[in-house]
Structures are given as C-alpha cells and as structure tokens.
C-alpha positions in Angstrom: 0.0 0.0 0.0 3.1 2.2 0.8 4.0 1.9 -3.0 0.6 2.6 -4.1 0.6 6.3 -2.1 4.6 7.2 -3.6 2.8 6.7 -6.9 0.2 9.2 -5.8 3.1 11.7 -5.5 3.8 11.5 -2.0 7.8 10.7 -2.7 8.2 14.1 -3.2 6.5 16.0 0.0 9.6 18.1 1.8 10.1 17.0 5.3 7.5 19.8 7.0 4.8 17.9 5.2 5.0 14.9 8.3 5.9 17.5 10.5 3.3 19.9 11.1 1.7 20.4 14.7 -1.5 21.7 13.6 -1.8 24.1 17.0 -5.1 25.2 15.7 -7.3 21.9 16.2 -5.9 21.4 19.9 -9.2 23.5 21.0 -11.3 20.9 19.2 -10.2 17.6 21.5 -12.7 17.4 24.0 -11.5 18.1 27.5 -12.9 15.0 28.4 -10.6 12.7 26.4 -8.1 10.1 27.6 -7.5 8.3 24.7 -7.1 9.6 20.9 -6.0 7.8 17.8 -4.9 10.2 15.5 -5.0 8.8 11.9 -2.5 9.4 9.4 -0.4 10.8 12.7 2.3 11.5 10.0 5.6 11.9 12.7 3.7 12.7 15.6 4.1 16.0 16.1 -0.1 17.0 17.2 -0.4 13.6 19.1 2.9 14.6 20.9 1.2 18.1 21.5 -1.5 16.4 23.3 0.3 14.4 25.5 2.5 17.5 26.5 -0.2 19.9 26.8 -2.9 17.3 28.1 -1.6 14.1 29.7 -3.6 12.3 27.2 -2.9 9.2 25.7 -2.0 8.9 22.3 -2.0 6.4 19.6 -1.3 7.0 15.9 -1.7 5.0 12.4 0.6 6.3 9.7 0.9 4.2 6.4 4.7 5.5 5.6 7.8 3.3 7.1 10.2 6.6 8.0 7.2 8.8 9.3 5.7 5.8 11.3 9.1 4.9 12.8 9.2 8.5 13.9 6.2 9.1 15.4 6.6 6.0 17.3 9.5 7.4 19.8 6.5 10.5 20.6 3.0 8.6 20.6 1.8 5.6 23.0 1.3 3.5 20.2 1.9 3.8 16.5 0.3 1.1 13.8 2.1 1.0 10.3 -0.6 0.9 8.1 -3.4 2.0 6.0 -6.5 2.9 8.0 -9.2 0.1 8.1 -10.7 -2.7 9.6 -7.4 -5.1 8.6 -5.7 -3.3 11.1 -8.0 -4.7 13.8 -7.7 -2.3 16.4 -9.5 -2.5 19.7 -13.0 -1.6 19.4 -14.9 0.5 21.3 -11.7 2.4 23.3 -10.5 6.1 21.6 -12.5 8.8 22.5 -11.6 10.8 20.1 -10.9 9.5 16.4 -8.5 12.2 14.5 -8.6 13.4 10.8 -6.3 15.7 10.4 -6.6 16.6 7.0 -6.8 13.2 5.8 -9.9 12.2 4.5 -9.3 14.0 1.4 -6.6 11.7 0.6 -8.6 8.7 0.9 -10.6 6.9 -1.8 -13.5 6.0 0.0 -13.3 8.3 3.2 -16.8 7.2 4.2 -15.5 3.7 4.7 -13.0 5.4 7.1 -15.6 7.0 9.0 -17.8 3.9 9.0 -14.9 2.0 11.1 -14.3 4.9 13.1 -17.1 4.4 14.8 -16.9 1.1 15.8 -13.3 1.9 17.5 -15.3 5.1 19.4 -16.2 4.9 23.6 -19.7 5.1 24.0 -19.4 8.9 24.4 -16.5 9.4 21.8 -16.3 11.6 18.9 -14.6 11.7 15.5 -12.9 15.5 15.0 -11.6 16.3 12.0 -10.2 18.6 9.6 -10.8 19.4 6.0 -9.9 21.7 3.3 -12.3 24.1 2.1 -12.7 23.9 -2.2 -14.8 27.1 -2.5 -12.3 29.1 -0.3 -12.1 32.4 -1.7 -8.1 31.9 -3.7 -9.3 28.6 -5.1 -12.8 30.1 -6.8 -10.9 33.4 -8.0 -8.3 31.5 -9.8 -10.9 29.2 -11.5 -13.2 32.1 -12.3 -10.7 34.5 -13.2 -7.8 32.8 -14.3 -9.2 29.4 -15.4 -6.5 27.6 -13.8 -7.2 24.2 -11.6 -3.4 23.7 -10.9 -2.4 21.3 -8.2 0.3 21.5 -6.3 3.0 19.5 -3.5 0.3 21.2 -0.6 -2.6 22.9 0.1 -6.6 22.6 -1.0 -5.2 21.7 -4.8 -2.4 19.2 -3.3 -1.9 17.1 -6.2 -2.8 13.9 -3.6 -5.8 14.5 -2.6 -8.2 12.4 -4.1 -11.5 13.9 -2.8 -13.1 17.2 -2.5 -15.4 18.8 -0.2 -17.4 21.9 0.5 -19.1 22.8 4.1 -22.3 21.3 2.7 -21.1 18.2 1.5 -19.0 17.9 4.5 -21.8 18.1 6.6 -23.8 15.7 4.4 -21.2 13.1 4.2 -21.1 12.9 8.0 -24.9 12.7 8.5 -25.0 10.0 5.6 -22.5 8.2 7.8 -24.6 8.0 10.7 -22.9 11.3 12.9 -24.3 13.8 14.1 -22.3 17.3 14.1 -21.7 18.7 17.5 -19.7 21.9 15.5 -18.1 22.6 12.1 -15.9 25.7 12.3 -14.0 27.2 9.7 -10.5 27.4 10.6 -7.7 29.1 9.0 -9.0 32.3 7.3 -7.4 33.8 4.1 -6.2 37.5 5.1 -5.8 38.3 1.2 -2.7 37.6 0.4 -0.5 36.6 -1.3 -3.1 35.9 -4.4 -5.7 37.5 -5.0 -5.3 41.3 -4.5 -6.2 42.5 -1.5 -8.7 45.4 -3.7 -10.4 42.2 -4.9 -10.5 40.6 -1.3 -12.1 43.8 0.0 -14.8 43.4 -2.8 -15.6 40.0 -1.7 -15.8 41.3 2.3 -18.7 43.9 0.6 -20.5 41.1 -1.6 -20.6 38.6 1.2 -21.9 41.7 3.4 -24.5 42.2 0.3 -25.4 39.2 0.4 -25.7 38.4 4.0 -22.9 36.4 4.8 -23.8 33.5 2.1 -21.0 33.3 1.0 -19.0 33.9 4.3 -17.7 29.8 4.0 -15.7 31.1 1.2 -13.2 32.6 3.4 -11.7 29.9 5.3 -9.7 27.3 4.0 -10.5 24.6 5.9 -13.7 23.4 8.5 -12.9 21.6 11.7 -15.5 19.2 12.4 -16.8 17.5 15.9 -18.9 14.7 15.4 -20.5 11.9 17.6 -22.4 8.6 16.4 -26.0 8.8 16.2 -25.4 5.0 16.7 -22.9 3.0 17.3 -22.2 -0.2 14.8 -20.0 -2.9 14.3 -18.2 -3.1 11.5 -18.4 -6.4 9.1 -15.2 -8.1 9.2 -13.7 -6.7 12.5 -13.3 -8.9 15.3 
C-alpha cells in the first residue's frame, strides 16, 4: 500500500509535510478525552502536542515506514498501516478519532468514517479537519484565471483524491450516521499573497450584500466535531 501512495506523488513531499503540529485543532479535543487515535499521525508531532499539553494518551496510524518509525518514539502506540478494519484495532476504546486533514486523501473516506465508529467509547467523537474547495483563492483562480493547478500542498495538493465543501462535509457525515456537534471554519485567508487585496475587500462587501452566504468562502478549511447517532460494528472486525 506504501508503493501505491509514492505513486500518488507523496515521494516528493519536503520533510514539514510529516511535521506539522496543527496548534489550531488542539481547541477541538474534547477536554474530556483520555485516549485519541490520530490517523495518518504523520511523525507525531499533534499527538505529541497532546500528551504534553494534556496528559492524554495517544495512539497514531501512519501508512509511511520513516514517518511511522518517527512518530513511534513520541505517541503511546503507532500502527504502520493503511487505516481500516485489517488493522484490527480494539474496538470501542478512543474517544476521540483524528482526521487531520486526511480524509481527502482517501478513496473511500466514508469507509474510514464507518470504522471509526466502531473503534469510538460510547461517548467518543470523531474530529476532524478538511480543506475548504470554495475558499475564496481557489474560486478566484478558476473564475478569473481558469487555472485548476495542483500542487505539493494545500486545497489543490496534487494527492488529494476527494473534495469537499461545508455542505457536502456536513452531508457526508450525516449520511455516515454522525451527528455534528460543531463545524468551524479554521484558517482564514487574510488576502494575500493571491488574489489582491482590492479584490479581497470586494468579496468582504458582496458577502456583506449578500448576508454572509458566502462567508464559507473565506476559510480554508472546516474543523469538524462529530458523535455517532449509533454506534455499529463493522463487518469483518473482530
């Protein structure tokens, strides 16, 4: 599976791509939480975060050898491996599932979220993070520019395999059998570097025209809390 995600491009992220400690969706663990499995826990860096800041437990799954190998000298517990039900993890024990800005990498990131909850503590949640495609720089250089170029990061990073909106975020979760406890958007554009920041300030007046319907369009990602409506086991888990 390893070889199959290099193909996807992924032999060329720079080393900050497993390295980032994503300071911003600390506030979204729930104060609550012992345990967290943070998936696609790259080299550990949020889940090592958590234990500093928190005392909480941490495991990780991370499906790259030298990122996994990393993260294990910071996390509780680290599984090599692509995140499903052959990885057989305990069920019914994390109480808080972690996307950070994976699901959009995944090919069926419903199935992820369908096993999810059968690893989940009767009150757990799943929180996770995901980019925004009708942020404001993505729209304007697609209406404006007619360019869809991706790129080694970001909403258009060339391995992401799935798209999402606040809408269809919200619908893929319900679909899924969550119900949303918040979505937030989190990291707001500021106007630069591209577009201009005249053309920025004419969005701020249309969204104000238009009262705020378009006011998603500004962040570049949503954080998302979300708790089973009820709970299932998985077909094919032990």
């Amino acid at each position: 599976m390893t070889v199959q995600f290099a193909e996807l491009g992924y032999e060329v992220k720079s080393a900050d791509y497993f390295q980032c400690e994503r300071h911003e969706m600390l506030p979204f663990i729930p104060v609550d939480c012992r345990r967290v499995l943070d998936v696609g826990c790259a080299e550990g860096a949020f889940g090592e975060s958590l234990k500093r800041l928190r005392g909480i437990e941490v495991w990780g799954v991370e499906p790259f050898h030298s990122a996994a190998e990393m993260a294990k000298s910071k996390l509780d517990w680290v599984v090599e491996g692509v995140f499903g039900p052959e990885l057989a993890l305990p069920e019914g024990t994390f109480d808080c599932i972690l996307f950070n800005d994976v699901l959009e990498h995944l090919p069926a990131p419903e199935a992820a979220l369908r096993y999810a909850r059968s690893l989940l503590s009767p009150e757990g949640v799943v929180v996770a993070s995901i980019p925004n495609i009708r942020s404001f720089p993505t729209i304007w250089q697609l209406m404006f520019h007619a360019r869809w170029e991706y790129q080694d990061s970001g909403i258009l990073d060339r391995t992401h395999l799935r798209f999402f909106t606040k809408s269809s975020i919200v619908g893929m979760f319900e679909r899924e059998g969550f119900a949303l406890e918040s979505i937030a958007g989190i990291n707001a554009y500021l106007g630069t570097p591209q577009p201009s920041k005249r053309l920025w300030t004419a969005y701020k007046l249309a969204n104000a025209f238009l009262a705020g319907r378009i006011g998603d369009m500004k962040f570049l990602q949503f954080a998302v809390v979300a708790k089973p409506t009820i709970m299932v086991k998985v077909p094919g888990t032990c």
